[in-house]
N, C-alpha and C positions, 0 to 999 in steps of 0.2 A: 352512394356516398352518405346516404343519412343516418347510417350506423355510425358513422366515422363521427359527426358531428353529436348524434345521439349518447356515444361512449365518450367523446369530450367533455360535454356538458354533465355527463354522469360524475366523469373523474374531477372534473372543476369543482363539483360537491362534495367529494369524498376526500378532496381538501380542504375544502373551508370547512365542513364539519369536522373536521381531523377523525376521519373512519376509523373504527378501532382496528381491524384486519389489516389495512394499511400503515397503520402508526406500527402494529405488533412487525410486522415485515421489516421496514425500516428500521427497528428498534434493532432487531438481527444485523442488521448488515452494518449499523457503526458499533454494534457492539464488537463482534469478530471483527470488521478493520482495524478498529480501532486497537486492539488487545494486538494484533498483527504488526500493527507500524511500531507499537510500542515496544517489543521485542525486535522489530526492524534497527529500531531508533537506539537500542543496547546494547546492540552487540554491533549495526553496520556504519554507524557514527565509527566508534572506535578501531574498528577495521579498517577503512577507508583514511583515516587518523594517521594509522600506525604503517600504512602503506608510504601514505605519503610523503613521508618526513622522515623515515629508513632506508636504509639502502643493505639490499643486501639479495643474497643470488638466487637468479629466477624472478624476480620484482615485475619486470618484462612481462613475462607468460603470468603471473597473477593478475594484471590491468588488461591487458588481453583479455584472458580468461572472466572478466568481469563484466567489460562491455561485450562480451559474449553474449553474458547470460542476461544482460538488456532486454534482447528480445527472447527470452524463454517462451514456447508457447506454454498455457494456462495448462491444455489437455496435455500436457507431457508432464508436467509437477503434476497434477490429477492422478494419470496411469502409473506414475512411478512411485509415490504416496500411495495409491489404493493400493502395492501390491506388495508396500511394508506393512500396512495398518490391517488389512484384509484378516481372516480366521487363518486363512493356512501360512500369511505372512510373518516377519520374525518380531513383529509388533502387535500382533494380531491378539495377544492376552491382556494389552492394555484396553482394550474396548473402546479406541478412541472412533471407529470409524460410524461414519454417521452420526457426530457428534459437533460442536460446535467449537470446539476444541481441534479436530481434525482441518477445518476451516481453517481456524486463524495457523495451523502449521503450515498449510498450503500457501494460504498470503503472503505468510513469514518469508519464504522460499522465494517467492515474487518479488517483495519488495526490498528484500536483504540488497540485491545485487544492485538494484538503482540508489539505496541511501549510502550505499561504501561509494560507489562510482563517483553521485556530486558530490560527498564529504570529500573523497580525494580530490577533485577538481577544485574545491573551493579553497583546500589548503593548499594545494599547489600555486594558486592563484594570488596567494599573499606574500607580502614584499620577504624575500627572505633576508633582510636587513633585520627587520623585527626580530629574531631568534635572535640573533646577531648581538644585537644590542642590548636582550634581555639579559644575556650569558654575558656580555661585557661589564654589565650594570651590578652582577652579583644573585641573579635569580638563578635558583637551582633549574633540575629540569622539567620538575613538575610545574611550576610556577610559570615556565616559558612553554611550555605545553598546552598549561591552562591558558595563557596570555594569545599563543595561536587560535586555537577553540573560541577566544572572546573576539577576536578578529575577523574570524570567519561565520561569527553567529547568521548571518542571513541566509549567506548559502549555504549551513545546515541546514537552516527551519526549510529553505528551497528544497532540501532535500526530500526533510521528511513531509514535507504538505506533496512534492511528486509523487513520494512512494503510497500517501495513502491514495493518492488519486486514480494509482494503478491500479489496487486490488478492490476499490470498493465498488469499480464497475465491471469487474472480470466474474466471470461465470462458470469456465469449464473445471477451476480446484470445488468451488461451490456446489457444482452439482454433483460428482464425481465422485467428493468427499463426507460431504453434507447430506445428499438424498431427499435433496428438498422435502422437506418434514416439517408440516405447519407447525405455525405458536414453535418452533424448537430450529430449525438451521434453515427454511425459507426465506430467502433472502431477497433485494430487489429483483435482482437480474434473475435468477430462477423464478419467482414468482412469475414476473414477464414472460418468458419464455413457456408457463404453464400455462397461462391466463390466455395468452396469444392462441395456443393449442386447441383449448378449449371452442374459440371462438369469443369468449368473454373481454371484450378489448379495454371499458368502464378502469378496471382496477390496474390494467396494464398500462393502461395510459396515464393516471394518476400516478403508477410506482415511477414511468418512463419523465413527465415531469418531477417530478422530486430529485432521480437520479440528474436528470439536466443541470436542475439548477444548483445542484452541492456540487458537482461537477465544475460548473461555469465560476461557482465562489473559490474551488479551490482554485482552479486556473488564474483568478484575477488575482491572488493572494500568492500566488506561485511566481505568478512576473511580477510583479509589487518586489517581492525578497529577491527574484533574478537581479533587477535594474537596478534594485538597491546595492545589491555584493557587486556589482560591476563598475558603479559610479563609487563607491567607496575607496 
């Protein structure tokens, strides 16, 4: 066991001096979440929007079809992206594979279906009197669109604080896609996973707390805007 407490106390330093190999890792992994959730948050906001508050045929099998992809596993957006983006794939001249760019597309893919899912859920969730009343009052429909969106602002942000939570601790689009490649698409969770391999536990254990605790802040900030869109 005195490895275990020898790599703790190594990784406890390579926080508090903020390690440059660890800062550069970390740096990777909110940069591509972050670019991820941000195209999440552009297109599956208003996806989920325009589900909710339309009617029109098959609506059914598209909300289905959504909490489907809830649980996507990582390694099947990985295989299924590696075999667009690959040399012999029909994306294969965009040179994205092994890039950080190929990353945030995989995330993109991940997190789309959970920020449309709670954006629907959260419009659903709102008194449909409010439309009601906006359209009584003389607001177009952009205006009462915009007026639902301000009503439901919590369980948006709920949304998007879930979806980055998903992708910034998943690893099989990360590795699959990325190629784990220092200073360039090594990210926390691969890094771990290499570091682990090696036997080298110090830097694994430093990335393993960092991920805990951004983890543990989004979660308290994710039910913070849950309780919040519930009590409202």
């Amino acid at each position: 066991m005195n490895y275990l407490f020898a790599g703790l106390q190594e990784a406890l330093r390579m926080i508090f001096h903020l390690d440059r190999e660890m800062l550069s890792i970390v740096m990777v992994s909110l940069k591509v979440s972050s670019l991820s959730i941000l195209l999440a948050t552009l297109t599956g906001i208003p996806f989920g929007f325009f589900v909710a508050i339309k009617h029109f045929p098959g609506k059914r099998i598209v909300v289905v079809l959504l909490h489907t992809l809830l649980s996507l596993p990582t390694v099947v957006v990985g295989l299924l992206l590696y075999s667009f983006l690959s040399r012999r794939g029909p994306l294969g001249n965009l040179g994205l594979l092994y890039t950080p760019w190929a990353m945030v597309l995989g995330q993109w893919v991940l997190s789309f279906p959970i920020v449309s899912c709670l954006s629907l859920n959260a419009t659903q969730s709102l008194d449909a009197r409010a439309k009601k009343t906006a359209m009584i009052l003389g607001a177009t429909h952009l205006q009462s669109a915009s007026l639902l969106l301000f009503e439901a602002r919590a369980g948006l942000a709920a949304a998007v604080i879930a979806g980055f939570g998903r992708v910034f601790g998943e690893i099989g689009v990360s590795m699959m896609l990325g190629g784990n490649i220092r200073a360039y698409t090594r990210n926390i969770t691969t890094a771990i996973a290499l570091e682990t391999g090696k036997g080298e536990f110090a830097l694994g254990i430093a990335l393993g707390l960092v991920l805990l605790s951004i983890s543990f802040l989004l979660n308290i900030i994710f039910y913070y805007l849950r309780n919040k869109n519930i009590s409202a």
